[in-house]
C-alpha positions in Angstrom: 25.2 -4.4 -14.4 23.2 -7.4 -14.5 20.6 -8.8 -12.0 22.6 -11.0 -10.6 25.0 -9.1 -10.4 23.4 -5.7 -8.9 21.9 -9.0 -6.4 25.2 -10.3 -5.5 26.6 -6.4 -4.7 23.7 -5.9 -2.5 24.6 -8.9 -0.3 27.8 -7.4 0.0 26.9 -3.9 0.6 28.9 -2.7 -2.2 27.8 1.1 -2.8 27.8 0.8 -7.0 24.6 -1.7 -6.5 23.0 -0.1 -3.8 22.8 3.0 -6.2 21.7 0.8 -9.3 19.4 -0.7 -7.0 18.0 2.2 -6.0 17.9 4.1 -9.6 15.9 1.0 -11.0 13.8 -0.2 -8.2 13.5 3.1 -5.8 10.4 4.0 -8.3 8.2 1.2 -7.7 8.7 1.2 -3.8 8.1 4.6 -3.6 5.1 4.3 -5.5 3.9 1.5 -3.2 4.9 3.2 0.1 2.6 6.2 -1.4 -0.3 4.1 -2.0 0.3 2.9 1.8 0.6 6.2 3.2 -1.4 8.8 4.8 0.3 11.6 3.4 3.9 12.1 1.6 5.7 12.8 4.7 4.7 9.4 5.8 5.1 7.6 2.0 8.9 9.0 2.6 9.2 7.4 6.1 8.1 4.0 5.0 10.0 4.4 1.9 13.3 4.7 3.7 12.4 2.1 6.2 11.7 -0.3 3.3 14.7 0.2 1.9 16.6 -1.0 5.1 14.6 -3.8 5.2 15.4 -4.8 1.5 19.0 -4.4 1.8 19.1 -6.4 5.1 16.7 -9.1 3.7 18.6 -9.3 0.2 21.2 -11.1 2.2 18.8 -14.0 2.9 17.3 -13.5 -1.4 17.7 -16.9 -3.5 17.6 -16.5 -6.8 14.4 -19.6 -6.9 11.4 -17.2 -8.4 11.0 -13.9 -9.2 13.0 -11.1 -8.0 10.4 -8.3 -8.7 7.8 -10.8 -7.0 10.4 -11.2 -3.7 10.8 -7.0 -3.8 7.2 -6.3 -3.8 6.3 -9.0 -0.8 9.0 -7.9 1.6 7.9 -4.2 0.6 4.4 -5.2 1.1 5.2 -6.9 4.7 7.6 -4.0 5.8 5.1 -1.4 5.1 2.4 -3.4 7.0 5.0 -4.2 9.4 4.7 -0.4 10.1 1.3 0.1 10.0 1.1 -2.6 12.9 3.7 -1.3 15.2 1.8 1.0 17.4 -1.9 -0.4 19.3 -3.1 2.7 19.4 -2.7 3.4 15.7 -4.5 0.2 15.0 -7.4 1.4 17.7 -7.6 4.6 16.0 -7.7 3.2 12.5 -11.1 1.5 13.5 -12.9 4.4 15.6 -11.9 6.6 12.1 -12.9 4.2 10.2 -16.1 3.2 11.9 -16.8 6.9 12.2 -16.0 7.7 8.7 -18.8 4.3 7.5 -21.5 5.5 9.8 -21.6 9.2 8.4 -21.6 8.0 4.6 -25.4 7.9 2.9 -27.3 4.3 3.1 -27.4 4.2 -0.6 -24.3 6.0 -2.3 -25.3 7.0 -5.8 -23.8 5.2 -8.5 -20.9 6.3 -10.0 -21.2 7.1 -13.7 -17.7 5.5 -15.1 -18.1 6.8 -18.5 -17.5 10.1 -17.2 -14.8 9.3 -15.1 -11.3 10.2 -16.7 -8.7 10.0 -13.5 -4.9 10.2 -13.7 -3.0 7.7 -12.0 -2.1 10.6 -9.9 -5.4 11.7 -9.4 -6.6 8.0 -8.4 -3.4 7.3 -6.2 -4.9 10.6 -4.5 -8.2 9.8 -4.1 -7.0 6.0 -2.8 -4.7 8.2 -0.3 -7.8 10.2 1.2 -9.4 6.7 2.1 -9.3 6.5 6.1 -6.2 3.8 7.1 -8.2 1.0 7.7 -10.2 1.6 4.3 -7.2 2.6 2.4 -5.1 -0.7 3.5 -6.9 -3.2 2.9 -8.2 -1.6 -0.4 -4.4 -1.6 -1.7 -3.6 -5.2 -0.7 -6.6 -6.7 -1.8 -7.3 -4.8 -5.0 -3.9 -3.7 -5.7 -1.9 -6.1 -4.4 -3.7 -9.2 -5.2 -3.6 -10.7 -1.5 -6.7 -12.7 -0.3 -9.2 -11.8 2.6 -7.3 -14.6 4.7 -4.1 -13.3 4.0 -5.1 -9.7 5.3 -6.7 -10.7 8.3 -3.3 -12.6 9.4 -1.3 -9.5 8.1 -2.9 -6.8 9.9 -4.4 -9.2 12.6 -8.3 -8.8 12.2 -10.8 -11.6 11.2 -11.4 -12.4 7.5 -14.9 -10.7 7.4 -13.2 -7.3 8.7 -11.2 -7.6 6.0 -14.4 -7.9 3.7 -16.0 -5.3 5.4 -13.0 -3.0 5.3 -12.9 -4.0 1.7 -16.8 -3.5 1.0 -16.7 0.3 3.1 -13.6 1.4 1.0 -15.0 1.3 -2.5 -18.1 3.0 -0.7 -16.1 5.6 0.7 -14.0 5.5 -2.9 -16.9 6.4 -4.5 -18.0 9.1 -2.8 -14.0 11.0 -3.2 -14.5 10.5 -7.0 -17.7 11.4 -6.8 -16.4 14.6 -4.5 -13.4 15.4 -7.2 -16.1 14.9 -10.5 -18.5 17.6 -8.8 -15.5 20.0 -8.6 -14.1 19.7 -12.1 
């Protein structure tokens, strides 16, 4: 089945392209819903909340750009979409978070990258033991490509949280590869 085919199924809920769909592009959303995720109980949850989303908001798809493109923004949203539904998740995020910054050293040793030989897994794993707040805005901005501004109205915080999120996740990045090199 072709593209525009498989796209044309979807908006008519027909089964055979919801299961291409899913074969070919259940993968990559998975993969993104892990990086988004506190754990794989959660990846799952978002995973099959994204999916609804997609197959609702296919409908309203126009084949003008890039379908990938168009998949990974409405997975993107969706999953920030979840982060963002509960205040006090978004609350405890940044006590965590805060918490997490203030006990890490003043000066975090530099991490020796020659010596540093990570498996996808093994860095998806690391990313996943980022607090939220680090973890989030470290996937959309270095993963994901999205800009400071583009954050801040996402997960509505200012642009320099966003930095600052940005700046105390590599930190905290470090020191888990740094934790994982001294075990190996």
């Amino acid at each position: 089945m072709e593209l525009d085919e498989m796209i044309e199924g979807l908006k008519r809920e027909d089964s055979n392209a919801m299961e291409q769909f899913y074969s070919c592009y259940g993968p990559l959303i998975k993969g993104i819903c892990f990086r988004y995720a506190q754990d794989r109980e959660q990846a799952e949850d978002m995973f099959h909340d994204t999916l609804i989303e997609l197959f609702e908001k296919v409908k309203k798809y126009r084949s003008t750009g890039s379908f990938n493109r168009w998949l990974k923004t409405v997975t993107v949203r969706t999953l920030i979409d979840h982060i963002n539904k509960s205040k006090r998740a978004r609350q405890k995020l940044e006590e965590s978070a805060n918490a997490y910054y203030e006990n890490l050293a003043d000066e975090p040793a530099r991490l020796d990258l020659s010596k540093l030989a990570l498996s996808p897994e093994e860095l998806i794993t690391a990313i996943s033991r980022l607090p939220r707040g680090f973890r989030i805005v470290f996937n959309l901005y270095v993963i994901d490509g999205y800009a400071h501004k583009d954050i801040a109205g996402m997960l509505k915080i200012s642009e320099s949280a966003s930095r600052s999120q940005l700046a105390r996740a590599k930190i905290a990045l470090r020191k888990v590869i740094e934790e994982k090199m001294k075990t190996d």
